[in-house]
N, CA, C and O atoms as a printed pandas DataFrame, in Angstrom:
     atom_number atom_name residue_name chain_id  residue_number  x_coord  y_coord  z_coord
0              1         N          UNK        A               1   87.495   96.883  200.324
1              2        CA          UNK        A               1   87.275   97.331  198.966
2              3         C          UNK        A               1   87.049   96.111  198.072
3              4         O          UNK        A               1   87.624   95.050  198.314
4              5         N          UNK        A               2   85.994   96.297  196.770
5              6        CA          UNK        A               2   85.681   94.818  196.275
6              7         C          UNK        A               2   86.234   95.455  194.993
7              8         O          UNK        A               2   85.757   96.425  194.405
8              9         N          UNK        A               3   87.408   94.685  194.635
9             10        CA          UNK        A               3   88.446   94.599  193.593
10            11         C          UNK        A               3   88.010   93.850  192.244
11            12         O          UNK        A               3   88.106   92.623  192.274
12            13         N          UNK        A               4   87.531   94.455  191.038
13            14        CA          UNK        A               4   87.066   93.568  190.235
14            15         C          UNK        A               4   88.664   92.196  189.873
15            16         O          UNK        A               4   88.588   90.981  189.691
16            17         N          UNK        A               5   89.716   92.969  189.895
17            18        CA          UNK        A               5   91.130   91.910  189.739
18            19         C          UNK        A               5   91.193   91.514  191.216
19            20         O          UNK        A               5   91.937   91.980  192.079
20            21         N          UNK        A               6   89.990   90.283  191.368
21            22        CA          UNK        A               6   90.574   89.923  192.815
22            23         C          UNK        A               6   91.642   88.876  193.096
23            24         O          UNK        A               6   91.872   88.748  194.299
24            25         N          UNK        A               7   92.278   88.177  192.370
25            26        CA          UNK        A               7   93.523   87.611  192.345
26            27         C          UNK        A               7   94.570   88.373  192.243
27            28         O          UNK        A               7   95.524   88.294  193.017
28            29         N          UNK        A               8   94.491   89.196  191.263
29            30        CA          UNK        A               8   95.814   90.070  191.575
30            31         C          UNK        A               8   95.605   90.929  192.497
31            32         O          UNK        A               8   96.706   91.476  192.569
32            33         N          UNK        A               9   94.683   91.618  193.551
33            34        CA          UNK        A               9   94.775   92.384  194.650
34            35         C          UNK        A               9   95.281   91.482  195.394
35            36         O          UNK        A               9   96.194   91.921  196.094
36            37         N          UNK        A              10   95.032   90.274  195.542
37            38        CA          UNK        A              10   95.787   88.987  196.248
38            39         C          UNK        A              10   96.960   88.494  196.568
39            40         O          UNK        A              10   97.254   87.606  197.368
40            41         N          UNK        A              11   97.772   89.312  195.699
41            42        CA          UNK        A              11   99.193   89.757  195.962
42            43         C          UNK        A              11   99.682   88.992  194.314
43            44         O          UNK        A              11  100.884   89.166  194.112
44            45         N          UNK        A              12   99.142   88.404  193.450
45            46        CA          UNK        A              12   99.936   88.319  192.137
46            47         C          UNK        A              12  100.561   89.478  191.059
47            48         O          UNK        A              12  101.499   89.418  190.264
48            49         N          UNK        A              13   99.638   90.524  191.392
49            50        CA          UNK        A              13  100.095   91.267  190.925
50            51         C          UNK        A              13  101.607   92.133  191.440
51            52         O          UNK        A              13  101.728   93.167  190.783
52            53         N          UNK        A              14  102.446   91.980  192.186
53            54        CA          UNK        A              14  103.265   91.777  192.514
54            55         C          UNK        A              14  104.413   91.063  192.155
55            56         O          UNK        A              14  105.552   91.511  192.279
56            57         N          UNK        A              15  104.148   90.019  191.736
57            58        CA          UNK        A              15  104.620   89.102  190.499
58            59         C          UNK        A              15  105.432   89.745  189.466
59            60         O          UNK        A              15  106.577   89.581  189.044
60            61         N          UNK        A              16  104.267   90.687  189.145
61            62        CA          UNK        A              16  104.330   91.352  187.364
62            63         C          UNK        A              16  105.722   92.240  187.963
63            64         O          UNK        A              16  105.901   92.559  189.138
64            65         N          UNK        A              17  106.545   92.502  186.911
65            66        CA          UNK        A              17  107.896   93.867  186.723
66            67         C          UNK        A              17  106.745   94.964  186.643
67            68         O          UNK        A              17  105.516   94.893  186.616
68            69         N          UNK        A              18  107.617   95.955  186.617
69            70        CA          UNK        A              18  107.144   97.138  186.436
70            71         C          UNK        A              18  106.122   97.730  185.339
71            72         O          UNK        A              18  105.053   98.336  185.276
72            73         N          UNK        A              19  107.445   96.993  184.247
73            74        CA          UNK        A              19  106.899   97.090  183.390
74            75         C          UNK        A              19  105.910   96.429  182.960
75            76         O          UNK        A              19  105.004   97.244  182.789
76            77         N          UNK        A              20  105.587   95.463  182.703
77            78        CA          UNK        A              20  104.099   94.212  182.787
78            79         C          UNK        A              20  102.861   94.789  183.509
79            80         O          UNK        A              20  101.726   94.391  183.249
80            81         N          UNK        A              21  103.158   95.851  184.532
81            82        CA          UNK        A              21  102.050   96.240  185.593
82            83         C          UNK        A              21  101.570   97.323  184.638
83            84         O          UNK        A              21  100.398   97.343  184.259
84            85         N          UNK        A              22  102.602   98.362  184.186
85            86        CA          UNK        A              22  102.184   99.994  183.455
86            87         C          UNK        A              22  101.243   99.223  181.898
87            88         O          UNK        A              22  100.115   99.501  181.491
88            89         N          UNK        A              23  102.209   98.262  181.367
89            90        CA          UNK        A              23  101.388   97.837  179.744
90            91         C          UNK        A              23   99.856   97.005  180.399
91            92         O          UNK        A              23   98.997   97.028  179.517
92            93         N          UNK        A              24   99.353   96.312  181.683
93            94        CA          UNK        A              24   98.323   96.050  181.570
94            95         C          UNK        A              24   97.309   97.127  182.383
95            96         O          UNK        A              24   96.086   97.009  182.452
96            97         N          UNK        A              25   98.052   98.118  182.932
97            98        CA          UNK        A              25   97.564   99.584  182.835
98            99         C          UNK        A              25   96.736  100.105  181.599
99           100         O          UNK        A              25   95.596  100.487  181.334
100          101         N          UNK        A              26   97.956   99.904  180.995
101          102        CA          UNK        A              26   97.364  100.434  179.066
102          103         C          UNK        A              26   96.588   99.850  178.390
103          104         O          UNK        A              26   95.601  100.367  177.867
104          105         N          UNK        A              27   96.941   98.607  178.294
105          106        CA          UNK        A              27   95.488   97.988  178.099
106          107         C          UNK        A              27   94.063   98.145  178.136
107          108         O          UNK        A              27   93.163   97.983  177.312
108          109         N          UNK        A              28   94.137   98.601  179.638
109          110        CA          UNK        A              28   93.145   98.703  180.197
110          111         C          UNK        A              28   92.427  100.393  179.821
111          112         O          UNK        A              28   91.285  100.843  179.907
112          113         N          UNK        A              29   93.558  100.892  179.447
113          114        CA          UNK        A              29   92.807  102.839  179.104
114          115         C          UNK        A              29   92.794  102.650  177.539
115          116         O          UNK        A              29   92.063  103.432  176.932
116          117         N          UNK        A              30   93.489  101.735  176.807
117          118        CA          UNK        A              30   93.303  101.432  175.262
118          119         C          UNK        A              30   91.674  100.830  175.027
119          120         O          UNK        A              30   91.023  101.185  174.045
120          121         N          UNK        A              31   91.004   99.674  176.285
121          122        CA          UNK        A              31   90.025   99.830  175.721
122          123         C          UNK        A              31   89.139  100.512  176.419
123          124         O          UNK        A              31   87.952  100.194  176.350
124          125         N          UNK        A              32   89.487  101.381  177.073
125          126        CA          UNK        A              32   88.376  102.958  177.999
126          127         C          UNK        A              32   88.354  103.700  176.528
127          128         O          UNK        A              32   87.383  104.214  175.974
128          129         N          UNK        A              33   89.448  103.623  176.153
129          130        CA          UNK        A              33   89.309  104.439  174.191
130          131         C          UNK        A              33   88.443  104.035  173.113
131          132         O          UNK        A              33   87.691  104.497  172.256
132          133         N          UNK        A              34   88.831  103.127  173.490
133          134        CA          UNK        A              34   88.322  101.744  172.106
134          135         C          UNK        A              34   86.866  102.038  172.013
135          136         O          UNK        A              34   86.233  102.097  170.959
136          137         N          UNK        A              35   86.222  102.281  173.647
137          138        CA          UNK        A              35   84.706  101.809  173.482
138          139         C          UNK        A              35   84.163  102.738  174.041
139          140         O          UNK        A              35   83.002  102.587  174.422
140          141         N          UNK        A              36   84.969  104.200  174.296
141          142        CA          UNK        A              36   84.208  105.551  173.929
142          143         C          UNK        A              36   83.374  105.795  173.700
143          144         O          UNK        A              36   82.444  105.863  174.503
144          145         N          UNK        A              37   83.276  106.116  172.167
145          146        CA          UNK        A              37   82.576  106.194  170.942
146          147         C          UNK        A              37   81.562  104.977  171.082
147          148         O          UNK        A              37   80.381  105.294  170.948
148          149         N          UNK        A              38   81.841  103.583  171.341
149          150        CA          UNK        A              38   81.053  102.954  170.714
150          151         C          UNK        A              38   79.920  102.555  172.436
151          152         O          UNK        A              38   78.710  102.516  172.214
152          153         N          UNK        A              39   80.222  102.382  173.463
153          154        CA          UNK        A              39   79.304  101.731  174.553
154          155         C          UNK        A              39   80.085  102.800  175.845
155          156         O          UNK        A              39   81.273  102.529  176.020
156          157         N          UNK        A              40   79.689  103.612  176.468
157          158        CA          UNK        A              40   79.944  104.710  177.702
158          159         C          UNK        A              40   80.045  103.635  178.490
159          160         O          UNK        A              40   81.200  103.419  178.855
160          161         N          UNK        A              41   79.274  102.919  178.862
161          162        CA          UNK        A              41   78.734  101.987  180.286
162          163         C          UNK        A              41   80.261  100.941  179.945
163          164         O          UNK        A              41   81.026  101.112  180.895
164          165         N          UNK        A              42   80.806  100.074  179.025
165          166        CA          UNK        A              42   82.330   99.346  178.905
166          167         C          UNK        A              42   83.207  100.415  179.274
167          168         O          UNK        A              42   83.984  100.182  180.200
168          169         N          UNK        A              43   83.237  101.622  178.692
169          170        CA          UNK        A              43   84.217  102.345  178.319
170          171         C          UNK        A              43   84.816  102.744  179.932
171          172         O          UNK        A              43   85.951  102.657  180.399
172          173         N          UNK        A              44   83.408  103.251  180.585
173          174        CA          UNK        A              44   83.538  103.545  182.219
174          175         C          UNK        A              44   84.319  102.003  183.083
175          176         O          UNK        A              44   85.129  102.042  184.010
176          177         N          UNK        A              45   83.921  101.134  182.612
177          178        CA          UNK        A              45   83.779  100.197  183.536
178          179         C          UNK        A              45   85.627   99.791  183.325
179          180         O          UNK        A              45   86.436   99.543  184.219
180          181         N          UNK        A              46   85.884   99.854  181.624
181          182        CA          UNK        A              46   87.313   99.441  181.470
182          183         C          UNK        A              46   88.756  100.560  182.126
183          184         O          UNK        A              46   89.958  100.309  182.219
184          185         N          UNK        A              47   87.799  102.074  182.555
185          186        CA          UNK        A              47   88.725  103.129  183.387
186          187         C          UNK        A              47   88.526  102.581  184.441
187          188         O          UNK        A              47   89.356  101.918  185.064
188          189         N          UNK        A              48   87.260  102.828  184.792
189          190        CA          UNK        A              48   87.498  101.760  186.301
190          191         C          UNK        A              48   88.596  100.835  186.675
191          192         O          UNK        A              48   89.121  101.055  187.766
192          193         N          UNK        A              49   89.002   99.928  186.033
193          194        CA          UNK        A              49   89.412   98.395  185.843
194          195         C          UNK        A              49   91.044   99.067  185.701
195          196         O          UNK        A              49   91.831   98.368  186.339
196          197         N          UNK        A              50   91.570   99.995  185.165
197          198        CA          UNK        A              50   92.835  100.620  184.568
198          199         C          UNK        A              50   92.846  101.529  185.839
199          200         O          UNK        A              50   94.005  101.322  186.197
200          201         N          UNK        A              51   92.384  102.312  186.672
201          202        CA          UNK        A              51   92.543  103.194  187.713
202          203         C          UNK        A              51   92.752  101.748  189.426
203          204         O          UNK        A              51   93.277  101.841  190.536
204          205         N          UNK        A              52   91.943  100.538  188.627
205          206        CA          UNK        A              52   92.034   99.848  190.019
206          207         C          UNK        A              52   93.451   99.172  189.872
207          208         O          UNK        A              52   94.070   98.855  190.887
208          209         N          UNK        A              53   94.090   98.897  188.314
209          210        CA          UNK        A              53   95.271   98.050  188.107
210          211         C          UNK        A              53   96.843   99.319  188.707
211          212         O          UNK        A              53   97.789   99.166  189.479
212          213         N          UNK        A              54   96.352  100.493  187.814
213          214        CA          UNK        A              54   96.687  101.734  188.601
214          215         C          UNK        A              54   97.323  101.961  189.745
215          216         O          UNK        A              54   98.500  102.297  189.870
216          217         N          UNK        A              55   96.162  101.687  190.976
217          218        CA          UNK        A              55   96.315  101.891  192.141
218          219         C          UNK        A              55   97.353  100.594  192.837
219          220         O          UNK        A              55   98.195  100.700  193.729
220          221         N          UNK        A              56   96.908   99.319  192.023
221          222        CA          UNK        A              56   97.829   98.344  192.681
222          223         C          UNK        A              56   99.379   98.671  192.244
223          224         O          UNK        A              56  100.239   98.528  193.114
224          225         N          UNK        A              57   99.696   99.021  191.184
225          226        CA          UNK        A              57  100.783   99.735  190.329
226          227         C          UNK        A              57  101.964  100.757  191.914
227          228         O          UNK        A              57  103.154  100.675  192.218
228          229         N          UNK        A              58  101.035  101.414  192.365
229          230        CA          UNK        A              58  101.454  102.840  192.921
230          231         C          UNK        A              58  101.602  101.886  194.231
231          232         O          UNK        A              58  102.756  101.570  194.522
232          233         N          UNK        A              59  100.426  101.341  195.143
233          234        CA          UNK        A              59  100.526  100.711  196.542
234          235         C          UNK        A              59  101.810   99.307  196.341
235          236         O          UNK        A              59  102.270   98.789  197.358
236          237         N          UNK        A              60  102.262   98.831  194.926
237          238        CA          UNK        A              60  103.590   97.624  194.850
238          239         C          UNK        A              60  104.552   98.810  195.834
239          240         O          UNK        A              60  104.469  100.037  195.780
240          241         N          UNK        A              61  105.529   97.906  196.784
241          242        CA          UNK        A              61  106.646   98.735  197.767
242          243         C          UNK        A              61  107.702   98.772  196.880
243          244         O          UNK        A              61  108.726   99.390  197.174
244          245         N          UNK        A              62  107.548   98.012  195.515
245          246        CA          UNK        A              62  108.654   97.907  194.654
246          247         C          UNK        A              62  108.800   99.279  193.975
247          248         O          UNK        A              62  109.847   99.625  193.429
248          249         N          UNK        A              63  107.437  100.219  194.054
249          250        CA          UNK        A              63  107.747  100.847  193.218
250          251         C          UNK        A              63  107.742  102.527  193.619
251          252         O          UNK        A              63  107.395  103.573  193.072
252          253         N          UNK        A              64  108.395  102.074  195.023
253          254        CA          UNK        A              64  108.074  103.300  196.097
254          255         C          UNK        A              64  109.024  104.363  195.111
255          256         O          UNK        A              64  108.378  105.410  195.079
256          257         N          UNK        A              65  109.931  104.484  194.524
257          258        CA          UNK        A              65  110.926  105.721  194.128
258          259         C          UNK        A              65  110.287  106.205  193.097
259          260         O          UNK        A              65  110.570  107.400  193.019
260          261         N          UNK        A              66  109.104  105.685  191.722
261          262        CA          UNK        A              66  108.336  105.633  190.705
262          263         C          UNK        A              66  106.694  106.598  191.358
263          264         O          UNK        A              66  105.922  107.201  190.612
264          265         N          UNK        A              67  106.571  106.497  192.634
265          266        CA          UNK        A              67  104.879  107.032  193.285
266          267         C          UNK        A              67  104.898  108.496  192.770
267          268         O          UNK        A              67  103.743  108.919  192.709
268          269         N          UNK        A              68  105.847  109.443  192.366
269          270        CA          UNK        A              68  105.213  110.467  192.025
270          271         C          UNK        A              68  104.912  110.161  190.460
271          272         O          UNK        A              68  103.772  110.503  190.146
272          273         N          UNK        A              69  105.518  109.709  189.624
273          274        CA          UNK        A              69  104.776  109.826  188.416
274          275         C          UNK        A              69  103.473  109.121  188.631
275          276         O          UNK        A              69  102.462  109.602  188.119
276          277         N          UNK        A              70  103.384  107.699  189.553
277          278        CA          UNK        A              70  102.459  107.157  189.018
278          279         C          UNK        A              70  101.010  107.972  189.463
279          280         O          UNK        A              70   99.980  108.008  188.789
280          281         N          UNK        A              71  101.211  108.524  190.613
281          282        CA          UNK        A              71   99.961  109.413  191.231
282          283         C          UNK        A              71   99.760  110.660  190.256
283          284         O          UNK        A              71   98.724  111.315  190.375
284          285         N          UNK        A              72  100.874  111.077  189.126
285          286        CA          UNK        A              72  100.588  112.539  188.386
286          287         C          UNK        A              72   99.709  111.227  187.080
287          288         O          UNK        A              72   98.662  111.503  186.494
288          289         N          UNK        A              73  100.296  110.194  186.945
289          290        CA          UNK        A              73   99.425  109.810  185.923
290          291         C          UNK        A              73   98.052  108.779  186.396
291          292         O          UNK        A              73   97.417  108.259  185.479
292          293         N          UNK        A              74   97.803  108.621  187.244
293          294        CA          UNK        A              74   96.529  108.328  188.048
294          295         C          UNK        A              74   95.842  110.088  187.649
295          296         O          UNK        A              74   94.919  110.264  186.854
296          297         N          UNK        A              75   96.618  111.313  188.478
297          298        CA          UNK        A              75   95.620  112.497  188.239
298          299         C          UNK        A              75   95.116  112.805  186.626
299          300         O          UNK        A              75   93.972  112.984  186.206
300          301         N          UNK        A              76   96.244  112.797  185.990
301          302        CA          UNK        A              76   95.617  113.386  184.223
302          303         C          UNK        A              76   94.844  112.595  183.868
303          304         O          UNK        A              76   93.911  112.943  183.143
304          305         N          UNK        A              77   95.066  110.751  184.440
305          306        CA          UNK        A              77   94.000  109.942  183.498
306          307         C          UNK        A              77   92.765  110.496  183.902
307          308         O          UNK        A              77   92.062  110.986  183.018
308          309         N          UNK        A              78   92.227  110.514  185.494
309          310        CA          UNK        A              78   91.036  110.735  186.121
310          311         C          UNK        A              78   90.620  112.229  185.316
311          312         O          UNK        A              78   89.519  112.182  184.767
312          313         N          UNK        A              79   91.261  113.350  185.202
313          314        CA          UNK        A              79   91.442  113.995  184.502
314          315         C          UNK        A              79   90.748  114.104  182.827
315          316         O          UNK        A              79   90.025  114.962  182.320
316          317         N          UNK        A              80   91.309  112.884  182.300
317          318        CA          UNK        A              80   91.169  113.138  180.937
318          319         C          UNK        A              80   89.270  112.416  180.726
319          320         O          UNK        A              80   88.322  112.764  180.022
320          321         N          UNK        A              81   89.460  111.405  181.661
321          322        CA          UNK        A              81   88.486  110.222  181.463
322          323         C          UNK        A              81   86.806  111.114  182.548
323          324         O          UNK        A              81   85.614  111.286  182.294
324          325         N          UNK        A              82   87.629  111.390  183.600
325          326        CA          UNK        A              82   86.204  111.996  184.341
326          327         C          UNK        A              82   85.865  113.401  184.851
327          328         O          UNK        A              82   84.961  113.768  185.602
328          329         N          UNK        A              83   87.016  114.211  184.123
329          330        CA          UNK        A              83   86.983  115.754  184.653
330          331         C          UNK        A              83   86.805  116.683  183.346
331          332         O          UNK        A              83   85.850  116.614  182.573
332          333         N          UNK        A              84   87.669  117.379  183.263
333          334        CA          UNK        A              84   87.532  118.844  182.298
334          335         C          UNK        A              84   88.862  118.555  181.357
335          336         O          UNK        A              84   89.211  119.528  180.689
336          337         N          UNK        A              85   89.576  117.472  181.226
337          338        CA          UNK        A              85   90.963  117.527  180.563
338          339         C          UNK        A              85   91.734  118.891  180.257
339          340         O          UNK        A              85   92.222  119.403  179.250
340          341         N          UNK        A              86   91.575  119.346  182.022
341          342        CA          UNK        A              86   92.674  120.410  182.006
342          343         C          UNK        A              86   94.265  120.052  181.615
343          344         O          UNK        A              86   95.048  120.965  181.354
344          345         N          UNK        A              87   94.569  119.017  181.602
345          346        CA          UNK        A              87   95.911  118.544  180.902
346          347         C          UNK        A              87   96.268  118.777  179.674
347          348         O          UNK        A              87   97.359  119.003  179.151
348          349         N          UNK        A              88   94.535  118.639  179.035
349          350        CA          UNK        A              88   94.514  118.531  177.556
350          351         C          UNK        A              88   95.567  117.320  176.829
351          352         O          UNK        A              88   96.314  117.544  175.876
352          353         N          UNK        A              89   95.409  115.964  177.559
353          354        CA          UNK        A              89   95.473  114.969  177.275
354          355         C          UNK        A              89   94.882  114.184  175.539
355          356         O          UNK        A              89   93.673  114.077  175.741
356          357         N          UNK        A              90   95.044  113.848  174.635
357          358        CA          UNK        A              90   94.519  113.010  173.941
358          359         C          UNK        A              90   94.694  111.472  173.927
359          360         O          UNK        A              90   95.519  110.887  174.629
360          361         N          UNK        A              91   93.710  110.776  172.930
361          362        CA          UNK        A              91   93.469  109.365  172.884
362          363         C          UNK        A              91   95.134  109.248  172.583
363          364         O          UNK        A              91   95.801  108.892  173.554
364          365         N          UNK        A              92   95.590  109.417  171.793
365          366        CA          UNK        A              92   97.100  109.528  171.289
366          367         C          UNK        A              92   98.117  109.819  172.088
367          368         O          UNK        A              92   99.089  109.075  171.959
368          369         N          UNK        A              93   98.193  110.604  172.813
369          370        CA          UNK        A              93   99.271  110.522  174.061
370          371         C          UNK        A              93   99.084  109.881  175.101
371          372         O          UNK        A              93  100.061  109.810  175.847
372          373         N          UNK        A              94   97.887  109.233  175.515
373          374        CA          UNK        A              94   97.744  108.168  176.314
374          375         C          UNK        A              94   98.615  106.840  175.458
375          376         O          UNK        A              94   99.618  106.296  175.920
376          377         N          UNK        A              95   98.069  106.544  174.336
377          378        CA          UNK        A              95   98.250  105.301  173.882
378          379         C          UNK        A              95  100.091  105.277  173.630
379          380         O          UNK        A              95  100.757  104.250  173.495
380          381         N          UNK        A              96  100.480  106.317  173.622
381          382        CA          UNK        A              96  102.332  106.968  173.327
382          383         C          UNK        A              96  102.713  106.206  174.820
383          384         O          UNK        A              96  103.345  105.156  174.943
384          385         N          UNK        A              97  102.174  107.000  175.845
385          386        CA          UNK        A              97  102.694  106.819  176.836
386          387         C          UNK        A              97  102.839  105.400  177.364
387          388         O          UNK        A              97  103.752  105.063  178.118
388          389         N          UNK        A              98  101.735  104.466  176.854
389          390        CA          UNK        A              98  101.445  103.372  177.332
390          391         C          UNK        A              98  102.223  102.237  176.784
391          392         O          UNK        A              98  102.442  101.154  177.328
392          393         N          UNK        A              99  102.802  102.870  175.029
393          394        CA          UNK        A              99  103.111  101.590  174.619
394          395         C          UNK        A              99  104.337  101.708  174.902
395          396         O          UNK        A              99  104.924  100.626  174.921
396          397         N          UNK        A             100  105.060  102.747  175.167
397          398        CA          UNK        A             100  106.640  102.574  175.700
398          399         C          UNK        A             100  106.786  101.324  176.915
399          400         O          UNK        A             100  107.803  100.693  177.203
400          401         N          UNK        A             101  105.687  101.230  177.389
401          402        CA          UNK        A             101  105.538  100.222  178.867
402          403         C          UNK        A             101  105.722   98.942  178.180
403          404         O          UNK        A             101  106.560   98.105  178.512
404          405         N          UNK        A             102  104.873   98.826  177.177
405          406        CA          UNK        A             102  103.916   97.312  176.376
406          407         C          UNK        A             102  105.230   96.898  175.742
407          408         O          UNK        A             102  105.502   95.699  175.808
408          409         N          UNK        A             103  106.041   97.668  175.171
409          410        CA          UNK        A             103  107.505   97.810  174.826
410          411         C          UNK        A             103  108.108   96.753  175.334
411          412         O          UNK        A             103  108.213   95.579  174.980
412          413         N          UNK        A             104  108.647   97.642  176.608
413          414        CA          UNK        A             104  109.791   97.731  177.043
414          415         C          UNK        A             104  109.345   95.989  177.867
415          416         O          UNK        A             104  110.200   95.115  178.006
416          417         N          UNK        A             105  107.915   95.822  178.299
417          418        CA          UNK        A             105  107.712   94.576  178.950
418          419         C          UNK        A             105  108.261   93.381  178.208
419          420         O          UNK        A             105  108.888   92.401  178.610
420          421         N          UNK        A             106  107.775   93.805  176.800
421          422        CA          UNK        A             106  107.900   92.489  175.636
422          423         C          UNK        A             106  109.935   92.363  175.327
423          424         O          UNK        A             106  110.553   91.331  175.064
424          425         N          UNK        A             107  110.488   93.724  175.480
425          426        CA          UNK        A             107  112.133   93.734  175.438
426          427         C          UNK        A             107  112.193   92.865  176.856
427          428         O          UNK        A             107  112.829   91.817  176.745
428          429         N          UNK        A             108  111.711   93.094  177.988
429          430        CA          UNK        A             108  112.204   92.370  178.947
430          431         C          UNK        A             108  111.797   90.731  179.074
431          432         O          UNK        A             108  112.394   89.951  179.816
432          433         N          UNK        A             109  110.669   90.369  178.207
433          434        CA          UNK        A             109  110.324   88.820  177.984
434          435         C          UNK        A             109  110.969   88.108  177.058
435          436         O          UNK        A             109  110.813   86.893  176.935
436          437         N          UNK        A             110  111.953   89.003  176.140
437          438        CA          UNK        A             110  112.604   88.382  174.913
438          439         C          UNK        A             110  111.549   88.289  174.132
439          440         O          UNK        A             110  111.344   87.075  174.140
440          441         N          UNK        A             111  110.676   88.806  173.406
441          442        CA          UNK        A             111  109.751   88.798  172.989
442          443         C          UNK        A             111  110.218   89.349  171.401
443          444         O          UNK        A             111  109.368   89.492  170.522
C-alpha cells in the first residue's frame, strides 16, 4: 500500500499517545471541512490523508481495547464524507468530537 504519511506508516506513528494520533485525525477531517466548499479535489485528498492516519490509529496494538469505536468512527466518517450520511453527521459534531482529542493531547503535553 503507498501511504501518503510514509514515515509515520514506518512505525513513528506509534510514537504519538492516543491522544496525539485521534487530534491529528482531526486535523486532518477539519481541513476535508475547511475545503469543501472551497476546492472538492483538497477536500477529497485531506479525507483520504485522515482515513489513512485513521487506519494507522485502529492497526497501533496499543489501541487494541479502543478498535470498536475507532472502526464505528472510520464507518460514519466514510459515511458522512463518501456515502448518504445515514448517521446524519454534521461539520459540527465532527469538529466536537475531534477537539475533545486536540484537548486532551495538549492537557497531556502541559500545554
Amino acid at each position: 500500500m503507498a501511504y501518503q504519511h510514509q514515515e509515520l506508516a514506518q512505525g513513528r506513528w506509534q510514537k504519538f499517545s492516543f491522544f496525539e494520533q485521534m487530534a491529528n485525525v482531526g486535523s486532518e477531517v477539519g481541513r476535508a471541512i475547511n475545503w469543501r466548499s472551497k476546492n472538492e479535489v483538497n477536500s477529497r485528498l485531506a479525507f483520504e490523508r485522515a482515513l489513512e492516519l485513521l487506519d494507522l490509529t485502529i492497526d497501533d496494538k496499543r489501541n487494541k481495547a479502543r478498535r470498536g469505536e475507532l472502526t464505528r468512527a472510520r464507518e460514519v466518517l466514510v459515511d458522512y464524507f463518501a456515502g448518504n450520511n445515514d448517521y446524519r453527521s454534521s461539520d459540527a459534531s465532527w469538529q466536537n468530537y475531534f477537539y475533545a482529542f486536540n484537548y486532551a493531547a495538549r492537557l497531556q503535553a502541559g500545554v
